[in-house]
MARFIPA-465008 format. One record per residue: chain; x negated, y negated, z of N, C-alpha, C, O in turn; residue number from 1. Coordinates in Angstrom, 1 decimal. Atoms other than C-alpha are relative to their C-alpha. Example, Ala and Ser with C-alpha at 12.3 -4.5 7.8 and 13.67 -1.06 7.14 Angstrom:
{lovo A, {-0.9, 1.2, 0.0}, {-12.3, 4.5, 7.8}, {-0.9, -1.2, 0.0}, {-1.9, -1.2, 0.7}, 1}
{lovo A, {0.9, 1.1, 0.0}, {-13.7, 1.1, 7.1}, {0.8, -1.1, 0.8}, {0.3, -2.2, 0.9}, 2}
This chain:
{lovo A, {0.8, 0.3, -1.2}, {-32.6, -9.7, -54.5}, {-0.7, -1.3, -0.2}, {-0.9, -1.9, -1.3}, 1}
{lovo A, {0.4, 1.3, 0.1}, {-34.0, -12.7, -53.6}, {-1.9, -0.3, 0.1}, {-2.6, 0.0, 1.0}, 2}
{lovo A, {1.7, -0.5, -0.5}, {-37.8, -13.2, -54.2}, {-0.6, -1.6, -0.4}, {-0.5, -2.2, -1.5}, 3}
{lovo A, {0.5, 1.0, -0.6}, {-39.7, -16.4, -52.6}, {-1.3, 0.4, -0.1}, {-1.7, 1.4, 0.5}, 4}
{lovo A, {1.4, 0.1, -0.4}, {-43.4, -17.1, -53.1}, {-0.6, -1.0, 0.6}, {-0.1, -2.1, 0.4}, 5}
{lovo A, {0.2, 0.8, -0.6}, {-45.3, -18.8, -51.1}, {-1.8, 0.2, 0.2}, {-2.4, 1.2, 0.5}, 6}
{lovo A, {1.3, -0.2, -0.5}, {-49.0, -19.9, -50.6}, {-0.3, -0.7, 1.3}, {0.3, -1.7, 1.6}, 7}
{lovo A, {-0.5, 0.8, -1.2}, {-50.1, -20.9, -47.3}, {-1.8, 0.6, 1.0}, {-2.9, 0.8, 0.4}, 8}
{lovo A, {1.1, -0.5, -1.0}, {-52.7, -19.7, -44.0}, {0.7, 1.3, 0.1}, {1.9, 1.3, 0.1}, 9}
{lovo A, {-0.4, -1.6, 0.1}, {-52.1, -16.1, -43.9}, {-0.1, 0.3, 1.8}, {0.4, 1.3, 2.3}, 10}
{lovo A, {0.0, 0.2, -1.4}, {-52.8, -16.9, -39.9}, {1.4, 0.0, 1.0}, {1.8, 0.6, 2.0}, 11}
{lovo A, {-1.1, 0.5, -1.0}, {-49.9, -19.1, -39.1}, {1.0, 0.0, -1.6}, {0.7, -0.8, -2.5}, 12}
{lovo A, {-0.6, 0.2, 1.0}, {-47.0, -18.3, -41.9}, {1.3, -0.8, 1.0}, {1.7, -0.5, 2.1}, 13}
{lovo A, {-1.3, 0.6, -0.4}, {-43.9, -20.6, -41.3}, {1.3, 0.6, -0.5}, {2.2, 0.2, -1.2}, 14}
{lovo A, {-1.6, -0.9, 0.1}, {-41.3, -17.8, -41.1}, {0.2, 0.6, 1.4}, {-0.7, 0.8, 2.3}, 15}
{lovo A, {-0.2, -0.3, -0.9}, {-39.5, -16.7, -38.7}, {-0.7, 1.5, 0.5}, {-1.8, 1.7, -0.1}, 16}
{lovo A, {0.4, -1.1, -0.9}, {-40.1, -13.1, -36.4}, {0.8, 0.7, -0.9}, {1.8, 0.1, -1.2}, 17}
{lovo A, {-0.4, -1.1, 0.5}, {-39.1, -9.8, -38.7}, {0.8, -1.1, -1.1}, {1.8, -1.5, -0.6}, 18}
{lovo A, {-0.4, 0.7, 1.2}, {-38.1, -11.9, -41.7}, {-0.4, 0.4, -1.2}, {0.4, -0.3, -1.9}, 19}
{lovo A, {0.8, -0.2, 0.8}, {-39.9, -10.6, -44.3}, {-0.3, 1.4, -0.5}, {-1.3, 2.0, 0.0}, 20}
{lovo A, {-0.3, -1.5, 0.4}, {-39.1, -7.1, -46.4}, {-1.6, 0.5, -0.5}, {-1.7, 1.7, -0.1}, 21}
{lovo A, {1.3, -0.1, 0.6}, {-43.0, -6.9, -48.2}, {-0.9, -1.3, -0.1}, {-0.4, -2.4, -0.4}, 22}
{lovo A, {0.8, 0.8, 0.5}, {-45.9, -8.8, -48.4}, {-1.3, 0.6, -0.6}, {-1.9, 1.6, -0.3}, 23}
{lovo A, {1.2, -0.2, 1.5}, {-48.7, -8.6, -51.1}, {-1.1, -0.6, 0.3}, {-1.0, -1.6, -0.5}, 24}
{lovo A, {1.4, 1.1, -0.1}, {-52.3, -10.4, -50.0}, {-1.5, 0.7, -0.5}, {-2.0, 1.8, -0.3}, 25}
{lovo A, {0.8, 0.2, 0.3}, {-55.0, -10.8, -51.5}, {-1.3, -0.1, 1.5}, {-1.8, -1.2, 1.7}, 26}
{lovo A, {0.5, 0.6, -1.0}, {-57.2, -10.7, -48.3}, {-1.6, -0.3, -0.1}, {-2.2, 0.4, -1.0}, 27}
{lovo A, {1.2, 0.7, 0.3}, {-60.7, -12.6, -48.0}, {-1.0, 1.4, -0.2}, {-0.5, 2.5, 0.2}, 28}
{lovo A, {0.9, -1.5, 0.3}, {-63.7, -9.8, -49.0}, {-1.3, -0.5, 0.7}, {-2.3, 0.3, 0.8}, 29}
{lovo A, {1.2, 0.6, -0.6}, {-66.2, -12.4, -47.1}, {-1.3, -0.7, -1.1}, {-2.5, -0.7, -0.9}, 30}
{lovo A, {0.5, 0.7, 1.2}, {-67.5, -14.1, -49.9}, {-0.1, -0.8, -0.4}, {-1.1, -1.4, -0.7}, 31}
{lovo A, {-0.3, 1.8, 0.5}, {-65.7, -17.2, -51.2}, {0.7, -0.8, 0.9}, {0.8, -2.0, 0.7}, 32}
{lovo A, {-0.5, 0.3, -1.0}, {-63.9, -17.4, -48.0}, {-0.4, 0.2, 0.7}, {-0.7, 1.4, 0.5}, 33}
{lovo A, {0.5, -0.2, -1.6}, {-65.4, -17.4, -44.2}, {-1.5, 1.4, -0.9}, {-2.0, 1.8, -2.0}, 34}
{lovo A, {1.3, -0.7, 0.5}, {-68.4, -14.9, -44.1}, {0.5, 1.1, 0.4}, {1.3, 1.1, 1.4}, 35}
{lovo A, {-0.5, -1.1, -0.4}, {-68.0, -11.2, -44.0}, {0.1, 0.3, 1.6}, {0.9, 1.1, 1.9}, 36}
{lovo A, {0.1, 0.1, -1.1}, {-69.0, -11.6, -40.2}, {1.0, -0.8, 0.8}, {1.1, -0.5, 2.0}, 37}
{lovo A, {-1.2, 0.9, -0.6}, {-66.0, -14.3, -39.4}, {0.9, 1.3, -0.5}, {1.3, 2.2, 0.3}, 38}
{lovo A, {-1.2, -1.6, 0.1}, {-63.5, -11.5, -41.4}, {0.3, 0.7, 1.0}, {1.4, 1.0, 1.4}, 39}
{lovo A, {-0.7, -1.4, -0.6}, {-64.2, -8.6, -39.2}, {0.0, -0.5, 1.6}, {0.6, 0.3, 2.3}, 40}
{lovo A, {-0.2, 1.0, -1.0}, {-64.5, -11.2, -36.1}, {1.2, -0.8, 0.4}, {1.1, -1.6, 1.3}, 41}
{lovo A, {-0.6, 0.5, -0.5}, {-61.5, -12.3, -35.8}, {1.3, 0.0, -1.2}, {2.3, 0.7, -1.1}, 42}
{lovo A, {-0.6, 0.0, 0.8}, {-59.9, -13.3, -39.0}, {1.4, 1.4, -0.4}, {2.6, 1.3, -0.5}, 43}
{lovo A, {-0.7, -1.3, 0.5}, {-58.4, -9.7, -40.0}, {0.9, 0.4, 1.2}, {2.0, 0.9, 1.0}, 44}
{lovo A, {-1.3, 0.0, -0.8}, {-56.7, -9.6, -36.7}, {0.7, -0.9, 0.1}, {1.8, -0.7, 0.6}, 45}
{lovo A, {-0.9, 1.4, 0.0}, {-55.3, -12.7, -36.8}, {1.1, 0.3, -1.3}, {2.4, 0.1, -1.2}, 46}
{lovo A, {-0.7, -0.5, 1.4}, {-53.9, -11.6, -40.5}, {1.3, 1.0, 0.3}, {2.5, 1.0, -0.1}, 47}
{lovo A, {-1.2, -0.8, 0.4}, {-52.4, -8.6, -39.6}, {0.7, 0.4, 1.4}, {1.3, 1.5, 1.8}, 48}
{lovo A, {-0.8, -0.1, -1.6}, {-51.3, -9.4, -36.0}, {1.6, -0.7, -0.4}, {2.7, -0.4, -0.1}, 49}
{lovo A, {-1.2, 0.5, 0.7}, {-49.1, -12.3, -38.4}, {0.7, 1.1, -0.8}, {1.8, 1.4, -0.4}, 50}
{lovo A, {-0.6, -0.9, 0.6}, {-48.2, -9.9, -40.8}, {1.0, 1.2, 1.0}, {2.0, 1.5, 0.4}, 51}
{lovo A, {-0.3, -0.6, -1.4}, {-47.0, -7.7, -37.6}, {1.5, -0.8, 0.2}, {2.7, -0.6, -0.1}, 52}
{lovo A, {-1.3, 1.2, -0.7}, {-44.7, -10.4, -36.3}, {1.4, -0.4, -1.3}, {2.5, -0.8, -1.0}, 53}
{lovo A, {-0.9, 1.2, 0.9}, {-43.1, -11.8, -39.9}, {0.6, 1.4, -1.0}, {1.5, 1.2, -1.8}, 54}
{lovo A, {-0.6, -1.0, 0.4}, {-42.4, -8.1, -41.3}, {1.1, 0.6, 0.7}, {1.2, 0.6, 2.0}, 55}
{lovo A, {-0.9, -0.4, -0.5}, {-39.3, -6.6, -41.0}, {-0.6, 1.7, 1.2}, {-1.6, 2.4, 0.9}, 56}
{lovo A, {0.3, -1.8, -0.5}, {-39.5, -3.0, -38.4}, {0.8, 0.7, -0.3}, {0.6, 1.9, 0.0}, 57}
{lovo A, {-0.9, -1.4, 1.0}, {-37.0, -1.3, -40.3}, {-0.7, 0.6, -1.4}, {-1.3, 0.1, -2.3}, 58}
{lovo A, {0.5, -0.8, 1.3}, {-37.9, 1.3, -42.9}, {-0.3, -1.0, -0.9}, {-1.1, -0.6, -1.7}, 59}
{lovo A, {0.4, 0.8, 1.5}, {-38.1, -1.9, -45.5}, {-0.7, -0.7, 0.1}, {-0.7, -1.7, -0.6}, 60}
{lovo A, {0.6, 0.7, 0.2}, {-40.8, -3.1, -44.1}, {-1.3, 0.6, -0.3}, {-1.5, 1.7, 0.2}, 61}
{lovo A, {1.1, -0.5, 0.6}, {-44.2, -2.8, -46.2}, {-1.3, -1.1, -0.3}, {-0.8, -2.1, -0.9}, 62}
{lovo A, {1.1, 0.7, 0.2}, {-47.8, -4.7, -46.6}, {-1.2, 0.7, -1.1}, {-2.2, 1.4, -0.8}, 63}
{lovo A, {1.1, -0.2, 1.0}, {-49.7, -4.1, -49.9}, {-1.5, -0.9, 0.1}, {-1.4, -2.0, -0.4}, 64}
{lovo A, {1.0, 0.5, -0.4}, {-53.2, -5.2, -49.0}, {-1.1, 0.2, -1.1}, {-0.9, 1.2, -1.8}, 65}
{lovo A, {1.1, -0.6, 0.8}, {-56.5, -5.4, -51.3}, {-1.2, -0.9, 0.6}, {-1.2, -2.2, 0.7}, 66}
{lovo A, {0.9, 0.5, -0.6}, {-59.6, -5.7, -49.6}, {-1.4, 0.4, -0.9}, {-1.3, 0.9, -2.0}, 67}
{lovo A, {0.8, -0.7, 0.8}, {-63.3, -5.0, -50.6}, {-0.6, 1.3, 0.5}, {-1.2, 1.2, 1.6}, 68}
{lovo A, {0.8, -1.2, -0.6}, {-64.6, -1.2, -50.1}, {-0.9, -0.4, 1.4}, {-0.7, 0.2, 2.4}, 69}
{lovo A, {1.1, 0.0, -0.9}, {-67.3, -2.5, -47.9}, {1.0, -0.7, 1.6}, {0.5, -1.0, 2.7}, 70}
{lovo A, {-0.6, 1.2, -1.0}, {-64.5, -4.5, -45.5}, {1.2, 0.9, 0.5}, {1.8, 0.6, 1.5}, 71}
{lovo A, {-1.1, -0.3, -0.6}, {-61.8, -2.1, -45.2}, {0.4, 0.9, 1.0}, {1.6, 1.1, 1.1}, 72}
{lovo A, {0.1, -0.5, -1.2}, {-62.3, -0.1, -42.3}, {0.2, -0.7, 0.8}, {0.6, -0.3, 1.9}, 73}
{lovo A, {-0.5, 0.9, -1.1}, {-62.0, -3.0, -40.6}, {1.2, -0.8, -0.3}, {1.5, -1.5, 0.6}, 74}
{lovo A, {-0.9, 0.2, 0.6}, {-59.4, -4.2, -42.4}, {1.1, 0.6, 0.6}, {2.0, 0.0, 0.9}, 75}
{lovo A, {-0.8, -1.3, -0.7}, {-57.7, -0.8, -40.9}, {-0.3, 0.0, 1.3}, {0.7, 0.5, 1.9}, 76}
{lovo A, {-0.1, 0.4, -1.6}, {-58.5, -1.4, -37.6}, {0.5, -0.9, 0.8}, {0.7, -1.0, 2.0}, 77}
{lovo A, {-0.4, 1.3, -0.5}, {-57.3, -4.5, -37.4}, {1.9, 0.1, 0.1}, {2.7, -0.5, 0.9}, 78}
{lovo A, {-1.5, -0.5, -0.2}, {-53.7, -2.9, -38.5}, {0.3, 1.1, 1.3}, {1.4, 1.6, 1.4}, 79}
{lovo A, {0.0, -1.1, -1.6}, {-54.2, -0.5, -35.0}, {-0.1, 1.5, -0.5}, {0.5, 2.4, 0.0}, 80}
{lovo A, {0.8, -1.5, 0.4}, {-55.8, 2.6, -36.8}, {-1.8, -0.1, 0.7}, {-2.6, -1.1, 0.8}, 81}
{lovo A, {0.9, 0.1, -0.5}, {-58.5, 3.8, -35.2}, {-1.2, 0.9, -0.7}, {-1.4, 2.1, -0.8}, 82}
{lovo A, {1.4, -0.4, 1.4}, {-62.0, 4.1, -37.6}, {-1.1, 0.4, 0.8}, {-1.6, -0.3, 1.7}, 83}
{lovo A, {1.4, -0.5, -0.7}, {-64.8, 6.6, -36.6}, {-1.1, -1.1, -0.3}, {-1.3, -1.6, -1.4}, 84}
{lovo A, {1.5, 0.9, 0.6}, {-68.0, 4.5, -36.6}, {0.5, -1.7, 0.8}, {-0.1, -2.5, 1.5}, 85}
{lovo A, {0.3, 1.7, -0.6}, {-66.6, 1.0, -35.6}, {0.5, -0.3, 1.1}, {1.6, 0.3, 1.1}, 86}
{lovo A, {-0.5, 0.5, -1.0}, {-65.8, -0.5, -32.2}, {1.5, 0.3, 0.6}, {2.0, -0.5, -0.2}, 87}
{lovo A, {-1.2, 0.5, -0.3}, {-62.4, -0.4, -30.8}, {0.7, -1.6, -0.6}, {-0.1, -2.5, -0.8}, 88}
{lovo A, {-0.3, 1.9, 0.2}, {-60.6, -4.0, -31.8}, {-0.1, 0.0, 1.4}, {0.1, 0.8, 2.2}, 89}
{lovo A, {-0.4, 0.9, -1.3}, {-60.5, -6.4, -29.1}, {1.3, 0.3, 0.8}, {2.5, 0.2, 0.4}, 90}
{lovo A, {-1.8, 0.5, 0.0}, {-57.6, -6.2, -27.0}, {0.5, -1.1, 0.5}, {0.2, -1.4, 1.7}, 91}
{lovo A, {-0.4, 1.5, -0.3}, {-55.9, -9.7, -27.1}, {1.0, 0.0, -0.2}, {1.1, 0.2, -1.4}, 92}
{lovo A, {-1.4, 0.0, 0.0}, {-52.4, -9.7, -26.8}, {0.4, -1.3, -0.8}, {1.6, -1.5, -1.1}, 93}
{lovo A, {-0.7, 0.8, 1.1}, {-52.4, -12.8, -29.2}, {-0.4, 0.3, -1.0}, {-0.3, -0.7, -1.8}, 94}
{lovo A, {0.8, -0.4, 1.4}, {-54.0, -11.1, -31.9}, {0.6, 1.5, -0.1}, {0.8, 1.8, -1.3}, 95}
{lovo A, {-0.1, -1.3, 0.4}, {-53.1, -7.5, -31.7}, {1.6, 0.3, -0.1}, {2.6, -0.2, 0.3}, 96}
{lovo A, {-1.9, 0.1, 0.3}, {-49.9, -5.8, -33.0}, {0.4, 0.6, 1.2}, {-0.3, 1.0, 2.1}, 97}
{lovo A, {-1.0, -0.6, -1.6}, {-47.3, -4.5, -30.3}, {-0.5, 1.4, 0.1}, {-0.7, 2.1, 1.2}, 98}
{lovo A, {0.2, -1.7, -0.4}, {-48.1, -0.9, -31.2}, {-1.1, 0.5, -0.7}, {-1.2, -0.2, -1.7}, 99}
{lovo A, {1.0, -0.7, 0.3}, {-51.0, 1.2, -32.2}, {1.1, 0.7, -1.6}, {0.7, 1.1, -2.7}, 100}
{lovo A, {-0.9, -0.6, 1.3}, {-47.8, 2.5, -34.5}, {1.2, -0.7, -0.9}, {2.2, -0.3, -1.4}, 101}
{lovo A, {-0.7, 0.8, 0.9}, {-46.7, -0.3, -36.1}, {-0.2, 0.3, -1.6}, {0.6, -0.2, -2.4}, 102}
{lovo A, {0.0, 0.1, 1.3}, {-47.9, 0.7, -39.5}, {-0.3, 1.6, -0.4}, {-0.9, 2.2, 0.5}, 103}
{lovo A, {0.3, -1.3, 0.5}, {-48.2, 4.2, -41.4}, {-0.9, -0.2, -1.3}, {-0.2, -0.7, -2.2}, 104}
{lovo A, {1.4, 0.2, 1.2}, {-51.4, 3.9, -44.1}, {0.8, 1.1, -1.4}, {0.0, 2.0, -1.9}, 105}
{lovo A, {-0.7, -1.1, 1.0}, {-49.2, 6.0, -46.9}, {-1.2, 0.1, -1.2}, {-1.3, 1.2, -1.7}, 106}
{lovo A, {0.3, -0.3, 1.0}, {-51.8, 5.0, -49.9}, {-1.5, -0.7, 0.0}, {-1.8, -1.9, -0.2}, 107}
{lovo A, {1.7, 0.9, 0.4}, {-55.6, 4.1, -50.1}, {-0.3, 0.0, -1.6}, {-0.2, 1.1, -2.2}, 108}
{lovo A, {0.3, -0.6, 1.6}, {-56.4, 3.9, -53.8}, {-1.3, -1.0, -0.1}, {-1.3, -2.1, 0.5}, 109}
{lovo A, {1.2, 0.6, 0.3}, {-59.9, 2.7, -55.2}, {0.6, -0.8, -1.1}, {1.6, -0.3, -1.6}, 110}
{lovo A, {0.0, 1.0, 1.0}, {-60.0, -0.4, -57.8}, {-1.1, -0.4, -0.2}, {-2.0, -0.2, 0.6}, 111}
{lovo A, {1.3, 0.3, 0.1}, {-62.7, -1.8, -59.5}, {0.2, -1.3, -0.8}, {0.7, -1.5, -1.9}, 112}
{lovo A, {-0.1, 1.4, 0.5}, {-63.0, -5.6, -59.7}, {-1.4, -0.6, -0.7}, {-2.2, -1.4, -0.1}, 113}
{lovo A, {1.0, 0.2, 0.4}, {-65.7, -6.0, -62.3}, {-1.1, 1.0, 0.8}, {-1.1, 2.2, 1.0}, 114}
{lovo A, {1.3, -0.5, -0.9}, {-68.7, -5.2, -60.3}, {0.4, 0.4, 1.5}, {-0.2, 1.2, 2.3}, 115}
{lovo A, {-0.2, -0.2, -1.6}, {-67.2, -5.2, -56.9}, {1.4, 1.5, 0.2}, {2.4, 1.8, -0.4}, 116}
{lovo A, {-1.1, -0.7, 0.1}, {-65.4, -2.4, -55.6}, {0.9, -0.1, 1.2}, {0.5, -0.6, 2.2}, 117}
{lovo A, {-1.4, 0.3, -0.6}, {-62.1, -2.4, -53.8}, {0.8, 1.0, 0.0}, {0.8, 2.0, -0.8}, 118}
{lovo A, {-0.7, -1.0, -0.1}, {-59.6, -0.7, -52.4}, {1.6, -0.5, 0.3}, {1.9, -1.4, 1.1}, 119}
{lovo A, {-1.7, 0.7, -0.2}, {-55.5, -1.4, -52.6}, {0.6, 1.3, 1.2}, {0.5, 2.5, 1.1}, 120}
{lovo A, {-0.4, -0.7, -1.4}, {-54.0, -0.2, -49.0}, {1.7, -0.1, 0.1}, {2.1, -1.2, 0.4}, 121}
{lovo A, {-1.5, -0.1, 0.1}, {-50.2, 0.7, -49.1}, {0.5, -0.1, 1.6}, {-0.1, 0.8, 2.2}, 122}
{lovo A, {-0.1, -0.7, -1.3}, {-48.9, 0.6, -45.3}, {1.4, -0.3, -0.1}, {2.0, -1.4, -0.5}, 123}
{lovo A, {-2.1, 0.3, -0.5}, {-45.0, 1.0, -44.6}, {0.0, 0.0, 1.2}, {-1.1, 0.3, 1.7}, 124}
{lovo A, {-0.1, -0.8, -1.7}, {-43.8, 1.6, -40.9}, {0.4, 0.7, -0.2}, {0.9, 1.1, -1.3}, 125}
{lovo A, {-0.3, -1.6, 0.3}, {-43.0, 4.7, -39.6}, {0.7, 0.4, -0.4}, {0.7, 1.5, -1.0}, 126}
{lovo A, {-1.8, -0.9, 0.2}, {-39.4, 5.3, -40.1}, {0.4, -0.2, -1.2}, {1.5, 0.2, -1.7}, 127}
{lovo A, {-0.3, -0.1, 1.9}, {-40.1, 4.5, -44.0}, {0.5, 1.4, -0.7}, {1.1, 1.9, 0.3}, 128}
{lovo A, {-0.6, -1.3, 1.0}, {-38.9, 7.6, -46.2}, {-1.4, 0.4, -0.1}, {-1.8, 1.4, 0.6}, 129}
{lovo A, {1.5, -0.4, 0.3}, {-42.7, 7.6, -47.7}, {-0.7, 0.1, 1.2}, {-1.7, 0.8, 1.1}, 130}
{lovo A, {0.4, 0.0, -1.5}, {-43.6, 7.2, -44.0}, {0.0, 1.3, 0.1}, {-0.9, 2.0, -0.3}, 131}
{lovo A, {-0.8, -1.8, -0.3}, {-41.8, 10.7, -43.0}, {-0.3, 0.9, -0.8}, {0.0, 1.9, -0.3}, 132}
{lovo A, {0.2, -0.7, 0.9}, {-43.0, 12.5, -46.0}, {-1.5, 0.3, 0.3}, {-2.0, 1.4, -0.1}, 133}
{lovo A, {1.3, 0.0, 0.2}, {-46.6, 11.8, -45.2}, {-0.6, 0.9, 1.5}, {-0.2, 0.5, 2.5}, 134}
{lovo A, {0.1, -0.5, -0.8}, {-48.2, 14.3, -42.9}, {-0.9, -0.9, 1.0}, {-0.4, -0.8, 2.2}, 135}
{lovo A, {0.7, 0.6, -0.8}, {-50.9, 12.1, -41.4}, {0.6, -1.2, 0.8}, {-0.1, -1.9, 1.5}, 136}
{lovo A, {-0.4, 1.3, -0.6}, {-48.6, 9.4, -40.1}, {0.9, 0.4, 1.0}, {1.7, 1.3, 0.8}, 137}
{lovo A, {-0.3, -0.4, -1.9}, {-47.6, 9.5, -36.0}, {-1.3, 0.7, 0.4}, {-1.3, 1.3, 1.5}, 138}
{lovo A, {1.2, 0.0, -0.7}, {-51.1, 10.3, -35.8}, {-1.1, -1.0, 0.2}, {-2.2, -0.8, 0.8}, 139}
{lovo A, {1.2, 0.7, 0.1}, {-52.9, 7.5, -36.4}, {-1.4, -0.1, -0.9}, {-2.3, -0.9, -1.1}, 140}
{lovo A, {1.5, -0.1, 0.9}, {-55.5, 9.1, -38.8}, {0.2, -1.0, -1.4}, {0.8, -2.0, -1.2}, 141}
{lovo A, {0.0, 0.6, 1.4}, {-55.8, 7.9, -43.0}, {0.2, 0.7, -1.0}, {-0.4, 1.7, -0.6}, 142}
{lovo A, {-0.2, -0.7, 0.9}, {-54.9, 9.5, -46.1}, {-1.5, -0.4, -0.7}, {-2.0, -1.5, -0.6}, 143}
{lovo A, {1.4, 0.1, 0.8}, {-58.2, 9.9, -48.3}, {0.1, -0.9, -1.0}, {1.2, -1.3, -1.4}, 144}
{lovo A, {0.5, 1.0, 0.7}, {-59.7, 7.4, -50.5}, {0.8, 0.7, -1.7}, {0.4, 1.9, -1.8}, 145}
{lovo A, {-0.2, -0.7, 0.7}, {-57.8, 8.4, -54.0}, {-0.5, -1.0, -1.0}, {-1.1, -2.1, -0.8}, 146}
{lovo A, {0.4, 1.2, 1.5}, {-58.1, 7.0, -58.0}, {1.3, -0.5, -0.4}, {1.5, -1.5, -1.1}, 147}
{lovo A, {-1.3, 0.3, 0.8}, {-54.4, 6.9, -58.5}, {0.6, 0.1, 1.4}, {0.1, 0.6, 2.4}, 148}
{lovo A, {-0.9, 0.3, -0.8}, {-51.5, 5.7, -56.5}, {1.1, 1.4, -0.2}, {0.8, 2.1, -1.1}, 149}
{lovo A, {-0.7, -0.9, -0.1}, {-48.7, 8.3, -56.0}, {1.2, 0.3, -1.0}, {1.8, 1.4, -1.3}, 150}
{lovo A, {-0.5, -0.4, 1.6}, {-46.8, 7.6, -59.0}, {-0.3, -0.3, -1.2}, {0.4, -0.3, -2.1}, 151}
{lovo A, {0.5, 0.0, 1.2}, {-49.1, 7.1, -61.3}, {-0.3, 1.3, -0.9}, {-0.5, 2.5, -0.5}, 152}
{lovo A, {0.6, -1.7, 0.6}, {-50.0, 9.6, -63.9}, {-1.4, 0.6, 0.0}, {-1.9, 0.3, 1.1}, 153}
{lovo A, {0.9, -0.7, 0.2}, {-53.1, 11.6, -64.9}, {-0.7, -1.6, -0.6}, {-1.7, -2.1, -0.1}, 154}
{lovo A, {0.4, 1.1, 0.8}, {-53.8, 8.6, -67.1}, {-0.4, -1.5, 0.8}, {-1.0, -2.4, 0.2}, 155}
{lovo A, {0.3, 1.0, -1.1}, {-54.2, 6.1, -63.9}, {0.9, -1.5, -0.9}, {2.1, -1.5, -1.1}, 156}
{lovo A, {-1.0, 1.3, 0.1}, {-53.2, 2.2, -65.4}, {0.0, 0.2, -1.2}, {0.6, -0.8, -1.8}, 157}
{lovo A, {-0.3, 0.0, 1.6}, {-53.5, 3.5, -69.2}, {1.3, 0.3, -0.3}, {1.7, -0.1, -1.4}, 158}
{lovo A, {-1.8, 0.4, 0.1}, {-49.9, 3.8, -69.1}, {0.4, -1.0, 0.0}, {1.3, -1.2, -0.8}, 159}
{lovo A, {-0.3, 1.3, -0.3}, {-49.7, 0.5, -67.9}, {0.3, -1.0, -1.4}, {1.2, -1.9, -1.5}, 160}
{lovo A, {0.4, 0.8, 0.7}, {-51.0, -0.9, -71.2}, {1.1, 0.0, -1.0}, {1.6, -1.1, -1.4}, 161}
{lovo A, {-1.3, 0.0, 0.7}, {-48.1, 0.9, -73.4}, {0.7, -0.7, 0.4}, {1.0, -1.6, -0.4}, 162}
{lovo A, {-1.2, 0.7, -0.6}, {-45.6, -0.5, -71.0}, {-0.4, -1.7, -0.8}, {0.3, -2.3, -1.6}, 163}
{lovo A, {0.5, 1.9, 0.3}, {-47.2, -4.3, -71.8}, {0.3, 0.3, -1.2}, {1.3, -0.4, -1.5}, 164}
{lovo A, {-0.6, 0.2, 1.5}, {-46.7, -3.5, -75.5}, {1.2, 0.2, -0.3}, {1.9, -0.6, -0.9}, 165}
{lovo A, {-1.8, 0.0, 0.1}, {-43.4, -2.3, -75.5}, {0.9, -1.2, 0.4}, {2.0, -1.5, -0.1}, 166}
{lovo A, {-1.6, 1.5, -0.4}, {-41.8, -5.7, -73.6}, {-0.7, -1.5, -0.9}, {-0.1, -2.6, -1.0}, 167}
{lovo A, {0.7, 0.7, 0.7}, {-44.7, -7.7, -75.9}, {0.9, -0.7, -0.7}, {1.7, 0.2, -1.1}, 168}
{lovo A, {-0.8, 0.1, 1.2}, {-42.5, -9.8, -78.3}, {-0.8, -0.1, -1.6}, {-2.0, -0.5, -1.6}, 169}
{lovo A, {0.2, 0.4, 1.0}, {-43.1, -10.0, -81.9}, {-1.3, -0.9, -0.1}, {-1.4, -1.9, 0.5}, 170}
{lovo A, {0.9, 0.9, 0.8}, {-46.0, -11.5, -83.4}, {0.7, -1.4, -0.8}, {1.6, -1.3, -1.8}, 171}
{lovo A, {-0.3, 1.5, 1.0}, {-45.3, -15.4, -84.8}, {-0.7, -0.1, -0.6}, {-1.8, 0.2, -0.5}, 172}
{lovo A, {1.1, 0.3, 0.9}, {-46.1, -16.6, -87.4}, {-1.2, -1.8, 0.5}, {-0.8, -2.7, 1.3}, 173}
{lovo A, {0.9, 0.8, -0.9}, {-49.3, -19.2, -86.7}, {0.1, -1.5, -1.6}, {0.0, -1.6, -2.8}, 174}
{lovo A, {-0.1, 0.8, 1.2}, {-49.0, -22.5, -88.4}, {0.4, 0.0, -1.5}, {0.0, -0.3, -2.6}, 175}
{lovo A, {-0.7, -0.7, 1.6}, {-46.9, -21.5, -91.1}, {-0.2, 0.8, -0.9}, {0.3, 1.0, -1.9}, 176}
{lovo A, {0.5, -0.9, 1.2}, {-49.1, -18.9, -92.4}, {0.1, 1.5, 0.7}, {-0.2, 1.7, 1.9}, 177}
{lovo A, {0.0, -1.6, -0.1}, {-48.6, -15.1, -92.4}, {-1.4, 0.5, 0.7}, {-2.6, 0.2, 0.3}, 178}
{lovo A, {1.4, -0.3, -1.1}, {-50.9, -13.6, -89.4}, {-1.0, 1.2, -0.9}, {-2.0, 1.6, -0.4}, 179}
């Protein structure tokens, strides 16, 4: 498969309409970028009204999102879930996605970035496999806030660390001397 990165305005990406099998962002938490008040103002639907447009609508399309705990309810609203407590979004037909059921929420999982906490947001569309599997999705609700993703183990990313040692190569030797 063919895999293209690209950094850019997460606004206006220069790809075509349904092009695009996953994307992975990093999205602003309101801090080093615009102010948490510009984010849930506009920003976040502009994000994932593009993301909307440049994902495929077949089962292979998916958006891995990591936002900060305090940001992602709006974050989730901005994808056309509807969050007790905050506003409706806007409706702007150049900002909002086509459907209320453009995306299915399959994985909330908590992270913790030093001090800040965070949350990694899995969303497929509906007609995904993991989509269909998931009871909450063609309703619009959220799957609960978890610690582990769905195939992780008991052990959460301490598995992870084996894996890194096992593909690790060999120790060299360091200036010609035995380490």
């Amino acid at each position: 498969a063919k895999l293209e990165l690209m950094q850019g305005d997460a606004r206006r990406l220069p790809l075509p309409d349904d092009s695009v099998d996953v994307i992975l962002c990093d999205v602003p938490f309101g801090r080093q970028f615009l102010s948490v008040e510009e984010c849930r103002n506009g920003l976040y639907d502009q994000v994932l009204a593009e993301f909307d447009r440049v994902i495929v609508k077949t089962c292979n399309g998916r958006a891995i999102l990591l936002c900060s705990l305090e940001q992602e309810l709006w974050l989730l609203r901005s994808a056309g879930f509807t969050v007790e407590g905050l506003p409706p979004r806007p409706e702007d037909p150049k900002i909002a996605p086509k459907s209320a059921q453009s995306w299915c929420c399959v994985c909330r999982r908590e992270v913790k970035l030093g001090p800040l906490e965070a949350v990694l947001i899995v969303l497929h569309r509906p007609d995904s496999l993991l989509a269909k599997e998931q009871k909450h999705c063609g309703d619009g609700s959220l799957p609960p806030i978890s610690k582990r993703l769905w195939w992780e183990t008991s052990a959460g990313r301490g598995d992870w660390a084996s894996l890194k040692i096992a593909d690790r190569p060999p120790m060299q030797l360091a200036r010609g001397r035995e380490i």
